[in-house]
C-alpha positions in Angstrom: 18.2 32.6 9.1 14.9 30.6 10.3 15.3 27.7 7.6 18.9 26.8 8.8 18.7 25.5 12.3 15.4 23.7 11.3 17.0 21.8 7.9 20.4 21.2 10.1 18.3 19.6 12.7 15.3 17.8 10.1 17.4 14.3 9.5 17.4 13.6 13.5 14.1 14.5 13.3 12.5 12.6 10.8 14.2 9.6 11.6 12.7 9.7 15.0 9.1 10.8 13.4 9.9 7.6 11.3 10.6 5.0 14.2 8.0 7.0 16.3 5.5 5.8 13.6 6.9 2.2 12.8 6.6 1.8 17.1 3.6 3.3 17.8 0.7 0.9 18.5 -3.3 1.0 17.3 -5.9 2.5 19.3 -8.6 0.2 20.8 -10.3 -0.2 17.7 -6.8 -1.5 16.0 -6.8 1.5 14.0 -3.2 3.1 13.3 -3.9 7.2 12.9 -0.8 9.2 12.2 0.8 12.7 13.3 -2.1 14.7 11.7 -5.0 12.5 12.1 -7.9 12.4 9.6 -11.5 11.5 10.4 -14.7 10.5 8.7 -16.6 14.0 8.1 -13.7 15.7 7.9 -13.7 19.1 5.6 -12.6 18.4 2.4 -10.8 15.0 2.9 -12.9 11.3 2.0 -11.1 9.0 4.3 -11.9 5.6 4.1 -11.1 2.3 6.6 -8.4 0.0 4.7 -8.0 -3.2 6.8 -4.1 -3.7 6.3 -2.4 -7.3 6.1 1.3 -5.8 6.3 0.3 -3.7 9.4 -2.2 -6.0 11.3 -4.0 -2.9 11.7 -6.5 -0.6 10.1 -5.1 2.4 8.1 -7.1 5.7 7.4 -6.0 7.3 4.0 -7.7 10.4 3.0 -9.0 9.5 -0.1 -10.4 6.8 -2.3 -6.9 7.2 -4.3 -4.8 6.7 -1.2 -7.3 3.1 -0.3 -6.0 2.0 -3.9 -2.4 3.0 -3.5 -2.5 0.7 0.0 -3.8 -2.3 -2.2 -0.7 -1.8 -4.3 1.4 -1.7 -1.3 -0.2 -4.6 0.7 0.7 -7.0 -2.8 4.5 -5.2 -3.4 7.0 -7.6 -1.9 9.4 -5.2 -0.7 7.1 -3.2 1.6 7.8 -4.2 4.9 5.2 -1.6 6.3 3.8 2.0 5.7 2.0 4.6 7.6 -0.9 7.4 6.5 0.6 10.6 7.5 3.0 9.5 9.7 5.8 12.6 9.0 5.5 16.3 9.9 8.4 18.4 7.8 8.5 22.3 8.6 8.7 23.8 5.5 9.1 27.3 6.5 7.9 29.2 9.3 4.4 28.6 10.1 3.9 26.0 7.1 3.7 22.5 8.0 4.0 19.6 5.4 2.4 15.9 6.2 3.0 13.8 3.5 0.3 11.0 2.8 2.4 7.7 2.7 5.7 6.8 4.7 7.1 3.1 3.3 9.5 0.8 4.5 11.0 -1.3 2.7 12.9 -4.5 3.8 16.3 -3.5 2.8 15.9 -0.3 4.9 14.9 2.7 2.8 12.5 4.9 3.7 10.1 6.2 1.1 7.9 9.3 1.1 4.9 9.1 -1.2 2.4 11.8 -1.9 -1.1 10.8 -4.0 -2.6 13.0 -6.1 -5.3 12.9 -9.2 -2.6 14.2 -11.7 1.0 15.3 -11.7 0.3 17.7 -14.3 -2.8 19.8 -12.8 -1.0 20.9 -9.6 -0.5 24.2 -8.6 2.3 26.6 -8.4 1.9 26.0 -4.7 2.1 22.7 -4.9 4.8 21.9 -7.0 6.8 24.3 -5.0 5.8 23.0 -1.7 6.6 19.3 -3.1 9.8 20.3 -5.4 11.2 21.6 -1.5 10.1 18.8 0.4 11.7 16.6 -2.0 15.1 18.1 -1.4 14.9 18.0 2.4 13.7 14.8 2.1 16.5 14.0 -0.2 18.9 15.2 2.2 18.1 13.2 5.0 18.2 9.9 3.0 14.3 9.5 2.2 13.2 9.0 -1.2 10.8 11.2 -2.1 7.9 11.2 -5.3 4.3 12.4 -6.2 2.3 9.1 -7.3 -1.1 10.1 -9.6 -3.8 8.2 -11.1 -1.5 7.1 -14.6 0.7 5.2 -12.0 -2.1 2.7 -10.8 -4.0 0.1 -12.9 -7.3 0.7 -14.6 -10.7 0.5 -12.4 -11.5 -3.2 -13.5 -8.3 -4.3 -12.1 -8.4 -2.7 -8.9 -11.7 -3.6 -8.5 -10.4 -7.5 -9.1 -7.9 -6.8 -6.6 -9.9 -5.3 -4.1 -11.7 -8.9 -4.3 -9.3 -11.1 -3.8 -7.7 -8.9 -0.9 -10.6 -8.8 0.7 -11.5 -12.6 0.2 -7.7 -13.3 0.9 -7.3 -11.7 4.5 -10.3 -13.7 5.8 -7.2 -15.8 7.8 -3.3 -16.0 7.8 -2.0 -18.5 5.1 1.3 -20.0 6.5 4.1 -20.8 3.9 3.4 -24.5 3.7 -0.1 -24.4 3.3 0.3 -21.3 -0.1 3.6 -24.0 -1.2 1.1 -27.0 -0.9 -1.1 -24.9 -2.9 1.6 -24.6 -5.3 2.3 -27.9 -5.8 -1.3 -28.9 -6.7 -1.7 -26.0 -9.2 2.4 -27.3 -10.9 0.7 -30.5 -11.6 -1.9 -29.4 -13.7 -0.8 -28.8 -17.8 -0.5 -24.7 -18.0 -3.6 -22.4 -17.2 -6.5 -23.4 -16.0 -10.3 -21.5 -15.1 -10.7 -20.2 -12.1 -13.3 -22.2 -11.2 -10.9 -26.0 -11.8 -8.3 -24.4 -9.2 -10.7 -23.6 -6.4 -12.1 -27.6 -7.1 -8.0 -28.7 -7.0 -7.2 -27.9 -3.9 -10.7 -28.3 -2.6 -10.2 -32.1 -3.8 -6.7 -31.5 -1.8 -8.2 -30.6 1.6 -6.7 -27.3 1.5 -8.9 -24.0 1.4 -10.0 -22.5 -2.2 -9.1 -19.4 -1.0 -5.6 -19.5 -0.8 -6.0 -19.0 -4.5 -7.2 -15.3 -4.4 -4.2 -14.8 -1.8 -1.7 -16.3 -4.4 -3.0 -14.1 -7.1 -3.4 -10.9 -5.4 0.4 -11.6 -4.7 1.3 -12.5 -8.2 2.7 -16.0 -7.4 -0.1 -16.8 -9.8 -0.9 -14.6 -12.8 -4.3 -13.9 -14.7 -5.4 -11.3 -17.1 -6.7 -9.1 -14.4 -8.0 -6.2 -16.6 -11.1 -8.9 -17.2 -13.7 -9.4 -15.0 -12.6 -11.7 -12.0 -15.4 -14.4 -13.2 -14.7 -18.4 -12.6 -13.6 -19.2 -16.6 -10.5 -16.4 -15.9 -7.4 -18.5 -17.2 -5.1 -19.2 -14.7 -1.4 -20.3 -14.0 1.8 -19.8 -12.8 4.3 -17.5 -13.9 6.4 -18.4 -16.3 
């Protein structure tokens, strides 16, 4: 009898959580917190800072896990945004669930995303708590899924991608400047090191750097479970 005006009333609700979050603005230090917010120190949770591109603001996952899973999100094309615990979904009397990641994409869906270590060493709770939210969820037109550690790339490469984010964001590259870029790297015969495209458009008067912003976006491809080192073989996608 509790559940039933609650679920009835849950799509109106999340939708509004949902624009709520999309609308809201950062804090003074540009840092986006969401409905349940998460600091430094905190029992049991190892937030970390992620300086997001998509957001033009600073996110605060929980864990390590969730600061990767935002790398994968800042370089997925169909993200227009996301939010760290940005939904609040009653469950039942009394239990409350906030699920880590709310995505949207740019054809409109919403999608709920919930890290954990692994899928398979959950417990009863858990799966219970996430098999339910998954059907509400469901209901209201969000897509719902648990994302674990077999679901993102190995250590090297997120370590490589964590580079070239982090040397990428420095500045904004506008579309003629990364198509420029393009051009430069067409005109050379198939892969080339590392090191020979940063001197290309160097010799070009555009910025070396636009090169770890095309590859952390795929637009150029690499072998990125090897060490990011100047001799990496480079080119465009084929």
């Amino acid at each position: 009898m509790y559940l039933a005006p609650i679920h009835q009333a849950l799509p109106s609700i999340l939708l509004q959580q949902a624009e709520e979050a999309f609308s809201t603005k950062p804090d003074l230090a540009n840092v986006l917190h969401g409905r349940r917010r998460v600091y430094p120190g905190s029992r049991g949770k190892r937030p970390a800072y992620f300086p997001s591109r998509i957001n033009n603001a600073t996110m605060v996952p929980e864990s390590q896990l969730e600061a990767f899973y935002c790398l994968l999100l800042e370089r997925d094309p169909n993200v227009a945004g996301y939010r760290c615990q940005a939904l609040e979904i009653e469950l039942s009397q009394g239990q409350r669930y906030f699920p880590d990641f709310l995505i949207r994409t740019w054809d409109g869906r919403w999608l709920v995303r919930e890290i954990k270590p692994n899928r398979g060493h959950l417990t009863d709770e858990e799966q219970a708590r996430h098999s339910l939210a998954e059907k509400l969820l469901s209901r209201c037109g969000f897509d719902f899924s648990v994302i674990d550690t077999t679901d993102l790339p190995g250590p090297i490469q997120i370590e490589n991608l964590y580079q070239l984010y982090n040397r990428a964001i420095a500045r904004s590259w506008s579309v003629q400047e990364c198509n420029l870029a393009m051009e430069q790297i067409g005109q050379l015969p198939g892969p080339q090191p590392l090191q020979a495209l940063y001197n290309r458009l160097a010799g070009a008067g555009l910025s070396p750097l636009i090169i770890d912003y095309l590859l952390f976006h795929g637009r150029l491809e690499a072998n990125l479970d090897l060490p990011l080192q100047l001799d990496l073989q480079v080119g465009v996608p084929k």
